[in-house]
C-alpha positions as CSV (number, residue, x, y, z in Angstrom):
1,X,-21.4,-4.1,3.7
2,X,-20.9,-2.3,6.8
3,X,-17.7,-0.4,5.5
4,X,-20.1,0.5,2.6
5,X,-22.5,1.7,4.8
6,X,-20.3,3.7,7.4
7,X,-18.3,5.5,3.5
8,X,-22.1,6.3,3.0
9,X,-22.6,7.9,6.2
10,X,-19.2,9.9,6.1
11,X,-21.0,11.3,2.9
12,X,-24.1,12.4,4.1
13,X,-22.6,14.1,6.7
14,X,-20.4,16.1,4.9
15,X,-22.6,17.0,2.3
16,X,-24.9,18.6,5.2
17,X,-21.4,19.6,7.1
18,X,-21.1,22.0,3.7
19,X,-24.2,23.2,3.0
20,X,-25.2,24.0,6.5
21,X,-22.4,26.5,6.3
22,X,-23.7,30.2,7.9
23,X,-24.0,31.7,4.7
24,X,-22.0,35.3,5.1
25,X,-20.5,36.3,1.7
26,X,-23.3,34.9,-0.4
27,X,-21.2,32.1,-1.9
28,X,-23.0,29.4,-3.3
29,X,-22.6,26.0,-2.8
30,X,-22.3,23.6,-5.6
31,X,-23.0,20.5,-6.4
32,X,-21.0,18.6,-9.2
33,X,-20.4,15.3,-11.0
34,X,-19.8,12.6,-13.3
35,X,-21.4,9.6,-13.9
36,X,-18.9,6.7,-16.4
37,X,-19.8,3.7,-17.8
38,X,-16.5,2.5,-19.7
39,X,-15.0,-0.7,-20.6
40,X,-11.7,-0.6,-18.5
41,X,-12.0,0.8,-15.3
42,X,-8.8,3.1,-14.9
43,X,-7.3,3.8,-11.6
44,X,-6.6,7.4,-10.4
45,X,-2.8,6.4,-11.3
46,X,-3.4,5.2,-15.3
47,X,-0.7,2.7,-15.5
48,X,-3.1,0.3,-13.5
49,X,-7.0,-0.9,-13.9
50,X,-9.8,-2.8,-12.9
51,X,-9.5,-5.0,-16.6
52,X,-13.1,-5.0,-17.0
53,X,-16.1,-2.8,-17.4
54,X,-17.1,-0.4,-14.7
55,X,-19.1,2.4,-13.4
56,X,-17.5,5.4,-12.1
57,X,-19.4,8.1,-9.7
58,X,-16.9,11.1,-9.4
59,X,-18.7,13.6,-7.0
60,X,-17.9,17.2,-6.3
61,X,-19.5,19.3,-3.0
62,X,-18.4,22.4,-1.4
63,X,-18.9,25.9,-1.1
64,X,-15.6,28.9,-1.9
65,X,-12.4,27.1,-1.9
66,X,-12.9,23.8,-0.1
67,X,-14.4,20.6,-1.3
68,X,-15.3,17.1,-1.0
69,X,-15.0,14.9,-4.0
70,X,-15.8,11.5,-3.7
71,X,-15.0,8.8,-5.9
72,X,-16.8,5.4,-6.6
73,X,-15.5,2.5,-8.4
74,X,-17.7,0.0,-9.1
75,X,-17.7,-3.3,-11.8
76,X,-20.8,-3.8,-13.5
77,X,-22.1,-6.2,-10.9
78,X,-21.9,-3.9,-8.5
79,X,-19.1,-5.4,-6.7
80,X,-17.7,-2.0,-5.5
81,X,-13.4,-1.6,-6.5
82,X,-12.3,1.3,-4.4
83,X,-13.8,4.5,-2.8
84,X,-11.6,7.1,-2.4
85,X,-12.6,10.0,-0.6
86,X,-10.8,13.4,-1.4
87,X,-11.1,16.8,0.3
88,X,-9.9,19.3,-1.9
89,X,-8.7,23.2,-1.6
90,X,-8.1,25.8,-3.9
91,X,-5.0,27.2,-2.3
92,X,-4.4,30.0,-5.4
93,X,-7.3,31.0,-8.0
94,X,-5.1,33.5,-9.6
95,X,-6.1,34.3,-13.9
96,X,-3.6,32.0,-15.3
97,X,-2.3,29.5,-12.2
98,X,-3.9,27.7,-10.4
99,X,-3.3,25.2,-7.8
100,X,-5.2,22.8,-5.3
101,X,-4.0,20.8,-2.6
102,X,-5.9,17.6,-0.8
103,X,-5.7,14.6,0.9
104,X,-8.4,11.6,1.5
105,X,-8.5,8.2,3.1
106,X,-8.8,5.5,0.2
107,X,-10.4,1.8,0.6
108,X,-9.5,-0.8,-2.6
109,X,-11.4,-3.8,-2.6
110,X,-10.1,-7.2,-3.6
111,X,-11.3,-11.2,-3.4
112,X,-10.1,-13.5,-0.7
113,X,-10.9,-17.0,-0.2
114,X,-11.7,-18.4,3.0
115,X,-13.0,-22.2,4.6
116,X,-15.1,-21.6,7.5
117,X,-15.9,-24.9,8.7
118,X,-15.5,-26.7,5.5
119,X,-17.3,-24.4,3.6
120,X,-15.3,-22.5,0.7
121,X,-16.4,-19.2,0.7
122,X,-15.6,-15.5,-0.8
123,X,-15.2,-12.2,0.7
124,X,-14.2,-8.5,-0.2
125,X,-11.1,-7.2,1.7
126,X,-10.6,-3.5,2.3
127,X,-7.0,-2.5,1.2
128,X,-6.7,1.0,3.3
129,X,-4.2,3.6,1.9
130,X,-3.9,7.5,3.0
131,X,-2.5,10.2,-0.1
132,X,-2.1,13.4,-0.3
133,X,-1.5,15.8,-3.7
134,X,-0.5,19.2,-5.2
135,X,-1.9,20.1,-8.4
136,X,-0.7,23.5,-10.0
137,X,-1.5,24.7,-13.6
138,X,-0.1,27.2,-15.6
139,X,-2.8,28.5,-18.5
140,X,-0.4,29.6,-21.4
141,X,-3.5,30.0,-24.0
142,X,-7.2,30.4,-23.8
143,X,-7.3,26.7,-24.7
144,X,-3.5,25.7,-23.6
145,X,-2.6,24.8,-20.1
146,X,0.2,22.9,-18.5
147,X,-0.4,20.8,-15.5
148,X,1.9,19.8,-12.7
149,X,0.7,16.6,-10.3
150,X,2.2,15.4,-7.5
151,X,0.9,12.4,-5.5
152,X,2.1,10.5,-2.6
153,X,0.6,7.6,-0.7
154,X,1.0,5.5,2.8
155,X,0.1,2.1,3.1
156,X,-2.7,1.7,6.5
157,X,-1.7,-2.0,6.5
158,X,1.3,-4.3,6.1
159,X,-0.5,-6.4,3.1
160,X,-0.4,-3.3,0.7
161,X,2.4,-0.9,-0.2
162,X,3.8,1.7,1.6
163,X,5.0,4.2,0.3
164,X,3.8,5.4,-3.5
165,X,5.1,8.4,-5.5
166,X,3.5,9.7,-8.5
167,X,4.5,12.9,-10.7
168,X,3.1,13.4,-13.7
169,X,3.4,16.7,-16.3
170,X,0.7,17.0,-18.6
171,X,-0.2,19.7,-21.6
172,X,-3.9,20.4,-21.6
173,X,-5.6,21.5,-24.6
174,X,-9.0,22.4,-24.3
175,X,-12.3,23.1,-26.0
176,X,-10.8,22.4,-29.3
177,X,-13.5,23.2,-32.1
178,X,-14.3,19.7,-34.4
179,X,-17.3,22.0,-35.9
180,X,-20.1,24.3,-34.6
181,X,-21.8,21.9,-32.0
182,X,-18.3,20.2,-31.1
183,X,-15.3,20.0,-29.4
184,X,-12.4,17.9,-28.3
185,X,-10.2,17.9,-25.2
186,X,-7.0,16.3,-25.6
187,X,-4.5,16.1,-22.6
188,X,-1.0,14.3,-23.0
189,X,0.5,13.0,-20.0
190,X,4.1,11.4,-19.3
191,X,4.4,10.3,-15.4
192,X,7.2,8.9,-13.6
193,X,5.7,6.3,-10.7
194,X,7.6,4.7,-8.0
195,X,5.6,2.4,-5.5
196,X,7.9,1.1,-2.6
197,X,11.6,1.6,-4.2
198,X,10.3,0.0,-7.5
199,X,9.8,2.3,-10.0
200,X,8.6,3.1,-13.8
201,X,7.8,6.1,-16.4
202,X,5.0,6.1,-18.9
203,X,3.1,8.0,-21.1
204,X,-1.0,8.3,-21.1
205,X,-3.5,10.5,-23.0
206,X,-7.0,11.8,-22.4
207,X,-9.1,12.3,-25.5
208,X,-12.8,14.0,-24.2
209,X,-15.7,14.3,-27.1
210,X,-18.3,16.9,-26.2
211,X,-21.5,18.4,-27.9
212,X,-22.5,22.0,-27.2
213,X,-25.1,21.6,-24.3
214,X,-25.0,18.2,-23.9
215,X,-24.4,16.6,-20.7
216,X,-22.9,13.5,-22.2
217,X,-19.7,13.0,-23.1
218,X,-17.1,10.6,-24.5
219,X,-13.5,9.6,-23.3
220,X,-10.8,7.5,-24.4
221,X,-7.9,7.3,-21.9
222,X,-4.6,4.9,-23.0
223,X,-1.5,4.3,-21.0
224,X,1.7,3.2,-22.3
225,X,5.1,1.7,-20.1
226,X,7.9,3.5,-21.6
227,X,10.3,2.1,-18.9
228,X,8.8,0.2,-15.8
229,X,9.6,-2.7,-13.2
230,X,6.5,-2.2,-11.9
231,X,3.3,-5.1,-12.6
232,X,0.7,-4.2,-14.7
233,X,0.0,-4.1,-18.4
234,X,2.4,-3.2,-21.2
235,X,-0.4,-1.0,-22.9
236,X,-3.8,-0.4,-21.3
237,X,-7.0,1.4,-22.7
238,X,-10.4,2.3,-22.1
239,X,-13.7,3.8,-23.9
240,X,-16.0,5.9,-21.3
241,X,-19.5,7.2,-21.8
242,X,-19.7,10.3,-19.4
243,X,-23.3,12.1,-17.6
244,X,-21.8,15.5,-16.5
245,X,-24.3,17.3,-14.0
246,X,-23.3,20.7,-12.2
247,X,-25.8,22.7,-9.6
248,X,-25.3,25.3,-8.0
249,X,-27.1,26.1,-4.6
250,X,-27.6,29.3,-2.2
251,X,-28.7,30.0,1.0
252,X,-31.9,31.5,1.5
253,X,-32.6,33.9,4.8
């Protein structure tokens, strides 16, 4: 509870750390999100999950380049999974690449059993971790992109791994028309992950279902080991319903 509370308060104070920004160039700050309620809760790295329905809060706040993206995972009891806490920059905005860089403290929560004084009892453990990224894409098409990601990860204790690698090259194609009022996303993945000299490659896919002006909308990710030493299932899957919100917010003298 108290490391929930203190995440909380890192929030807030970014939030008004952003918008309390001197407002010079009329840039406006923005507000962003996505709001999942899904079967499978799927890490950030696909091959691995929570293995049983979730709620996901993925949160998006800055102003220009930089941002601070949050991300919730919670079971449906509200027994919160991991919060990881991204800061994001745009480091080239150019018409067809693009390419952010970040980094964020991340806390996973697990179940550990404990007898105080005869008494067996349960508590949540905080599993703390430190990553960083690079995330380049080249738009080929209107509504064809390819996507570059590379993700590394320290270990912040000696009970968790140390040292992950993740790089992943995907093929996005985008607003795909089904008919007048929809469209698809579909977003092919193969990723090659290594986690403390133990390593694996996969393949994943993203299928998103959207209706013109509807903030609701509906994703199917799978992951598949093609080669892997690593623990975690052979095939896993998930079904997400999605609330997309986006506001944007400017300063008024």
């Amino acid at each position: 509870m108290k490391l929930t509370t203190t995440l909380l308060l890192v929030l807030l104070v970014s939030v008004n750390h952003l918008f309390a920004q001197t407002d010079t160039t009329k840039t406006p700050s923005f507000f962003a999100g996505q709001i999942t309620a899904t079967n499978n809760g799927v890490s950030l790295i696909p091959s691995f999950s929570l293995g049983k329905p979730a709620v996901l809060f993925d949160l998006s706040i800055g102003k220009g380049r930089l941002s601070f993206d949050p991300m919730f995972r919670f079971a449906m009891n509200g027994k919160p999974w991991a919060f990881v806490l991204w800061w994001r920059y745009k480091a080239i905005q150019q018409k067809n690449f693009k390419m952010s860089v970040g980094a964020h403290p991340a806390f996973v929560f697990r179940s550990e059993e404990a007898n105080v004084n005869g008494v067996n009892t349960t508590y949540l453990k905080a599993q703390r971790f430190f990553a960083w990224e690079a995330t380049p894409t080249l738009s080929i098409h209107k509504n064809i992109s390819l996507g570059f990601n590379y993700l590394g990860s320290a270990g912040l204790s000696k009970d968790v791994t140390q040292s992950t690698t993740f790089l992943s090259f995907k093929t996005i194609f985008s607003h795909l028309s089904l008919d007048k009022n929809w469209n698809a996303t579909v977003i092919p993945q193969f990723f090659y992950l290594n986690m403390d000299g133990v390593d694996g490659t996969y393949l994943s896919g993203t299928l998103i279902i959207s209706k013109n002006k509807s903030p609701f909308t509906l994703t199917s990710i799978f992951s598949k080991k093609l080669r892997s030493a690593l623990a975690g299932d052979d095939l896993l899957w998930s079904v997400g319903l999605n609330y997309n919100f986006n506001h944007l917010f400017r300063r008024v003298n």
